[in-house]
DRENLUMVEX-780985 format. One record per residue (C-alpha): x, y, z negated. Coordinates in steps of 0.25 Angstrom, whole numbers, padded with zeros to 4 digits, always signed. Example, Ala and Ser with C-alpha at 12.3 -4.5 7.8 and 13.67 -1.06 7.14 Angstrom:
+0049-0018-0031;+0055-0004-0029;
//
This chain:
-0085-0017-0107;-0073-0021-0113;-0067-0029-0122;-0056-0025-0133;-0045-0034-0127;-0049-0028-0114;-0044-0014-0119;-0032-0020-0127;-0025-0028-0114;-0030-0019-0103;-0028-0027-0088;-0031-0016-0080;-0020-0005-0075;-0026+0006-0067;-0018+0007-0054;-0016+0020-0046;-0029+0028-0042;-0035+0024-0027;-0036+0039-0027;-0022+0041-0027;-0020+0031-0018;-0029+0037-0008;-0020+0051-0011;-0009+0042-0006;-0013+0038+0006;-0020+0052+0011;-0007+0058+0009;+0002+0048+0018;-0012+0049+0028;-0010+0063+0028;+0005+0063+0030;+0003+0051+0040;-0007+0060+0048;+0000+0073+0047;+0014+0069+0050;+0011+0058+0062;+0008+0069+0072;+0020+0075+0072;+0029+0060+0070;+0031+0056+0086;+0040+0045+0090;+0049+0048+0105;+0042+0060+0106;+0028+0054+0106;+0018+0055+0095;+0016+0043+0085;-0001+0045+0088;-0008+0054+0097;-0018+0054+0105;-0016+0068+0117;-0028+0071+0125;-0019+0083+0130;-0008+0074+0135;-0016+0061+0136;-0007+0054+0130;-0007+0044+0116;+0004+0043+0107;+0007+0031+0099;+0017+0028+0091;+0025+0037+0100;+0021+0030+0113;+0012+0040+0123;+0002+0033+0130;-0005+0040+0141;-0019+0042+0143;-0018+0031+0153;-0014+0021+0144;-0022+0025+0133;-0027+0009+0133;-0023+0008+0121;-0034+0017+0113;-0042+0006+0113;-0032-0003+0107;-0030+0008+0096;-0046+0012+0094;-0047-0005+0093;-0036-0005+0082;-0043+0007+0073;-0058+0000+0073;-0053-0015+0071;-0043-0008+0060;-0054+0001+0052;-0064-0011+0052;-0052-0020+0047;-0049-0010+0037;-0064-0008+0032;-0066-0021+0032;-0055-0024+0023;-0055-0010+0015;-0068-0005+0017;-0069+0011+0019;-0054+0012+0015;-0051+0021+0027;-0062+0031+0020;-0056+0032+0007;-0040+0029+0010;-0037+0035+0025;-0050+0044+0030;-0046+0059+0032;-0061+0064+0026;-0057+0058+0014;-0042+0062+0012;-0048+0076+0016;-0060+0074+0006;-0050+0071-0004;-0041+0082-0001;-0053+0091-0003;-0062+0088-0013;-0052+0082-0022;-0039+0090-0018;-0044+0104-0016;-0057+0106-0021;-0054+0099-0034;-0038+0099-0037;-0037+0111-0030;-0051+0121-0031;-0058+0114-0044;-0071+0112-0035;-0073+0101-0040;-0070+0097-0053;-0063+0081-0053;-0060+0073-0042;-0067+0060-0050;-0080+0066-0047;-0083+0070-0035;-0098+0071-0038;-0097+0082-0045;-0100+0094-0035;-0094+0109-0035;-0104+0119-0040;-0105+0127-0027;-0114+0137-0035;-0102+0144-0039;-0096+0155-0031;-0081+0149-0035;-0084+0136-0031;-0090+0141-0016;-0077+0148-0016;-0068+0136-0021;-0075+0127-0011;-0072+0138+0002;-0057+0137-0003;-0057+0123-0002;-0062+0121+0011;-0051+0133+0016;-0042+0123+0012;-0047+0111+0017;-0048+0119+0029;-0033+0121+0030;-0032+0107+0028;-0043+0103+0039;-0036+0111+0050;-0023+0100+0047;-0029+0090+0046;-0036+0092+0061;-0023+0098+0067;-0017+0083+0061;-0029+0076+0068;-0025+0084+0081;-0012+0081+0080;-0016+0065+0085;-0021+0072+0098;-0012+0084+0098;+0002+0084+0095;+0005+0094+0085;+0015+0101+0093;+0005+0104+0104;-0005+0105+0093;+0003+0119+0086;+0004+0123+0101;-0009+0123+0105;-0015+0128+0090;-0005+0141+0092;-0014+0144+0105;-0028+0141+0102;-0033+0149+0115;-0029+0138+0124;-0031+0126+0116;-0045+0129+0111;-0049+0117+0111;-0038+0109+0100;-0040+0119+0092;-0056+0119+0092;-0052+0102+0089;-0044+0108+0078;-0054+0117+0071;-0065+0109+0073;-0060+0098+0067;-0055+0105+0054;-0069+0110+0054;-0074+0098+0052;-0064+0093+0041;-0068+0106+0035;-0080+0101+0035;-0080+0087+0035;-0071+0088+0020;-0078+0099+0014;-0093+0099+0016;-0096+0084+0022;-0086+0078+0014;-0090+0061+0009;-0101+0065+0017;-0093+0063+0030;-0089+0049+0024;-0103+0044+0020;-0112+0050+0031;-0102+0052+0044;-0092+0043+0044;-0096+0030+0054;-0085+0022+0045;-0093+0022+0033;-0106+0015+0043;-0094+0004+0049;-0089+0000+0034;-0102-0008+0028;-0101-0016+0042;-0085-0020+0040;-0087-0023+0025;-0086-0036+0019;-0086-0040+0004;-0071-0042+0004;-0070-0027+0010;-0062-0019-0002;-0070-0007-0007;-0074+0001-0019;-0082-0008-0027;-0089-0009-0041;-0088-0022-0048;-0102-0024-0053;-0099-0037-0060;-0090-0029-0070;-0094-0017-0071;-0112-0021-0070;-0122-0016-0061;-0123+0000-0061;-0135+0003-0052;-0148-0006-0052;-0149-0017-0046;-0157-0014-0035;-0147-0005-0031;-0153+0010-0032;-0147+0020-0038;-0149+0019-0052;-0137+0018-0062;-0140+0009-0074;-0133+0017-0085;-0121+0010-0093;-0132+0006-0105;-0139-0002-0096;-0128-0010-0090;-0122-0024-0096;-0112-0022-0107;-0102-0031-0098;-0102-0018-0088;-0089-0013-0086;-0095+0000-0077;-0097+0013-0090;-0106+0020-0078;-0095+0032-0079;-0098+0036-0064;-0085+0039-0062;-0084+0031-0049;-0097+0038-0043;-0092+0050-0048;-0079+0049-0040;-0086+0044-0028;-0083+0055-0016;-0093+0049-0008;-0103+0048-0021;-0107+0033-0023;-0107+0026-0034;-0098+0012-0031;-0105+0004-0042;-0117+0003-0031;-0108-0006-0022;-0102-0003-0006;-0108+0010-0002;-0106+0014+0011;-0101+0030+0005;-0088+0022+0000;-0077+0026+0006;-0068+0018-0002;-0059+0030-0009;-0060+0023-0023;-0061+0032-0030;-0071+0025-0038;-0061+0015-0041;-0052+0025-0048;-0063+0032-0055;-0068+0018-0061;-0054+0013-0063;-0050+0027-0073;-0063+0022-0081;-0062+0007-0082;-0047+0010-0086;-0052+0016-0098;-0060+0001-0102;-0046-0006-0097;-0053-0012-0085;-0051-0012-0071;-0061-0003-0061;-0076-0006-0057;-0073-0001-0045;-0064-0008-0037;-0058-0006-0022;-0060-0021-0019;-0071-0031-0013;-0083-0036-0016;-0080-0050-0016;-0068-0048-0023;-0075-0038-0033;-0086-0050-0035;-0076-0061-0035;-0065-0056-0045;-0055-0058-0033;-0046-0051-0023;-0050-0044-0012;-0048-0052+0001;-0042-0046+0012;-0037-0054+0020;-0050-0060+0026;-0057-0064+0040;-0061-0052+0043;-0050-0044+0040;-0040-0055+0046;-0049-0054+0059;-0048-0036+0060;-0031-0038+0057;-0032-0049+0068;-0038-0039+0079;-0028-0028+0075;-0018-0036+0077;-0022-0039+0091;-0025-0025+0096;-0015-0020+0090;-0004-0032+0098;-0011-0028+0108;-0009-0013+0107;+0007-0016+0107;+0007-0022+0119;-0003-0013+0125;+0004-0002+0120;+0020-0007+0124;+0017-0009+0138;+0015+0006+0138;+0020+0011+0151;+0031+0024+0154;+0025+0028+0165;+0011+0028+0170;+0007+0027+0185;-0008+0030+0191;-0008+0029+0206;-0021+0034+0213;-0022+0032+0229;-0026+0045+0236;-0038+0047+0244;-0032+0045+0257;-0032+0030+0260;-0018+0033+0269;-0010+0039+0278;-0007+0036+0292;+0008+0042+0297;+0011+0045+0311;+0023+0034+0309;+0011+0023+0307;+0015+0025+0291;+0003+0024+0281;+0004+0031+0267;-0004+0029+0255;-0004+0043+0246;-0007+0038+0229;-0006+0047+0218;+0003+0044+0208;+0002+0048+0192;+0013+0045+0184;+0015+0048+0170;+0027+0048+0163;+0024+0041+0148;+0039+0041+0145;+0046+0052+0134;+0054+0056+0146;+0052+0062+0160;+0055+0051+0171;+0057+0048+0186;+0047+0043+0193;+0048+0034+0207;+0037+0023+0213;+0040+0010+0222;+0032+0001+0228;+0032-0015+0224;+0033-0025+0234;+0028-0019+0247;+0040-0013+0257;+0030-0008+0266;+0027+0003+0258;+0036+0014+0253;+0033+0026+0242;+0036+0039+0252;+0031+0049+0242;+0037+0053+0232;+0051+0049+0235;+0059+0053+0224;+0055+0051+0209;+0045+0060+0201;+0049+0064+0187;+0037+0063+0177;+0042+0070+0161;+0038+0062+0150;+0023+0062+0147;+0020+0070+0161;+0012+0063+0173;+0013+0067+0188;+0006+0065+0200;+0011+0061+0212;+0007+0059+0227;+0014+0045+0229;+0013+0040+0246;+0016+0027+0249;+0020+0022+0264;+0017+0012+0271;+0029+0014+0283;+0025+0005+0296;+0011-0002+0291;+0009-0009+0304;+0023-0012+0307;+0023-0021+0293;+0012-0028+0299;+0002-0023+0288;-0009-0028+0299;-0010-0040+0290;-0009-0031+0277;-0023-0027+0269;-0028-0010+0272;-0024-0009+0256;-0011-0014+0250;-0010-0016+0235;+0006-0010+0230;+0011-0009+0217;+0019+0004+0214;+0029+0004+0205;+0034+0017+0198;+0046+0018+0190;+0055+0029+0183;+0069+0030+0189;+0077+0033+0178;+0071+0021+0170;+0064+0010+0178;+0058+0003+0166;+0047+0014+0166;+0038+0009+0177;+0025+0006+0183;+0018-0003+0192;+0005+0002+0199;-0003-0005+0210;-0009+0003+0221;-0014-0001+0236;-0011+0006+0249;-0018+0007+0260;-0015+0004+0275;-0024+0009+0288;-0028-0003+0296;-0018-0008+0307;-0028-0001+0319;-0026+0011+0311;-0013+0012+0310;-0010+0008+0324;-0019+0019+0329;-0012+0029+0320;+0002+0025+0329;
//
């Protein structure tokens, strides 16, 4: 496998383990997670989505429910952005950034084996408890109690996106009348209870529809867990079953001693040394496993987070290509686009309804249009509110005269009647029965809050009016 001056000038320094790595980034996940909820920026969330309020917060801009056009720029944004990053990494998210695998790793590895001794070593996850015995039933009850305390977090953190956690603690200290969170909140511990500690990689080979999208957005230069059968020889049979050919059998030139210790390892239990399978999920674990053996012979690792091409070529991985030149391309333009969607975003908003009743015909010969006006404040502070018409003299605003005060966040509804004083004495003969106006409505004490909204008003025909006088 090797030769002597192979042992005597080693060329190959073991690096920190992926497995830390990965500990590394679920714990700035988890305090990313737990602590955004709570982070607001002028009084408005950094992220959330309020079915209660209808509102979404965004980088401490509150959108309304009427302007929530830019959902589909954001849903855009996540699909192009997980194929571009399993295009370029594979089932990265899976094994770096997916909650059922911090969780899994919390309880299998944290509590059942640091902590309980369920299981004996975290490098082989094979190896199943003996559930024969009484102290193991008992270990694995106490194990999920604490999971279970740590599943009712982890849901209350998910909430806290759609329920601030101010009015989340409200509401949980009087269950009776909000039955309906906390039934969200129970179930969904519920089924993290379950999802961690009885489905467990079954969730991740069997449920998860990522694991069905990944073979399509593959490509040989896409990074994965690989097996480089060039150095380490052909493990299984050539025809591909499952049949491991035992180290005696294999070429002298083979690097791979058959230890198992990647299979071993594997939390979703497949052997890498058959090729991409879809069950990977791209933890590489198997890549520390192989690396702790291979050290040993002074070589590098059989298993390798890389590409096939560059695995087959002896070269570097090649990320910047066509494909992934082409998803960074289309992010770039949603998100411009979401910018300046997003800075056009209005203080105020202004829906104006026309009431059933076409018009009205005064004893003065004066004809009024009744509308119903909703404002909404989106400002952080309460405002004034007053309406004008543009460009048509004819018509004045008679109700409501003074302004109308809407607090920050609120909406009001308002009966809004527009006159027109003398229609036939403005020789509005000639004039069509509907009139297009464009309503302007500003707040007085700052006028750069404002809205412009087009409407129609209609007239009586002359004959009518004249009859009416």
């Amino acid at each position: 496998m090797q030769t002597t001056d192979s042992v005597q000038n080693p060329t190959h320094k073991r690096g920190l383990p992926y497995r830390f790595r990965r500990y590394a980034i679920y714990v700035c996940v988890a305090i990313i997670a737990l602590s955004l909820p709570f982070i607001q920026i002028n009084g408005n969330q950094i992220f959330l989505l309020s079915f209660d309020h209808k509102e979404l917060h965004l980088l401490g801009v509150v959108f309304s429910v009427q302007e929530l056009y830019l959902m589909p720029f954001l849903l855009i944004m996540l699909f192009v952005g997980i194929f571009f990053m399993t295009t370029l990494g594979g089932r990265v998210w899976c094994g770096w950034g997916c909650p059922q695998t911090m969780f899994r790793v919390i309880y299998r590895d944290g509590i059942e084996t640091k902590l309980l001794g369920l299981r004996k070593r975290i490098d082989n996850k094979q190896k199943k408890p003996d559930f024969t015995l009484f102290s193991t039933k008992l270990k694995k009850l106490l194990a999920m109690a604490i999971f279970a305390v740590i599943a009712l977090l982890a849901a209350a953190n998910f909430l806290w996106f759609f329920v601030p956690p101010s009015d989340f603690f409200a509401y949980v200290s009087d269950p009776l009348n909000h039955k309906i969170l906390l039934g969200f909140w129970l179930g969904i511990a519920l089924f993290l209870l379950f999802d961690v500690t009885l489905l467990a990689e079954n969730f991740c080979v069997y449920v998860c529809p990522y694991a069905r999208v990944q073979s399509v957005l593959y490509d040989n230069d896409t990074i994965i867990a690989i097996y480089d059968p060039k150095r380490g020889g052909a493990v299984y049979a050539p025809d591909g079953s499952k049949n491991p050919l035992a180290p005696k059998k294999q070429n002298v030139a083979n690097e791979c001693t058959n230890c198992v210790a990647c299979v071993k390892v594997c939390p979703t239990h497949i052997d890498i040394r058959k090729g991409m399978q879809l069950e990977c999920i791209n933890c590489l674990e198997c890549v520390d496993a192989c690396t702790s053996v291979m050290a040993h012979y002074n070589r590098p690792s059989l298993v390798q987070w890389s590409s096939p091409n560059a695995v087959s070529s002896q070269s570097k991985v090649r990320y910047v290509r066509a494909k992934t030149i082409g998803y960074v391309a289309v992010l770039a333009v949603i998100f411009s686009i979401l910018l300046v969607v997003g800075s056009g975003k209005e203080s105020m908003l202004l829906n104006i309804d026309r009431n059933t009743q076409a018009y009205s015909i005064r004893k003065s010969g004066a004809v009024d249009n009744d509308y119903t006006f909703l404002v909404q404040n989106t400002d952080s502070k309460a405002h004034s509110f007053t309406f004008e018409i543009l460009g048509d003299d004819g018509l004045q605003i008679i109700s409501p005269r003074e302004p109308v005060v809407v607090k920050e966040g609120n909406k009001r509804k308002l009966v809004v009647t527009i006159r027109a004083q003398n229609p036939l004495d403005s020789a509005l003969e000639d004039k069509d029965l509907l009139q297009n106006i464009k309503i302007r409505a500003y707040a007085v004490d700052d006028e750069s809050i404002q809205v412009e909204r087009k409407t129609f008003f209609v007239y009586p025909s002359a004959k009518e009016l004249r009859k009416e006088r």
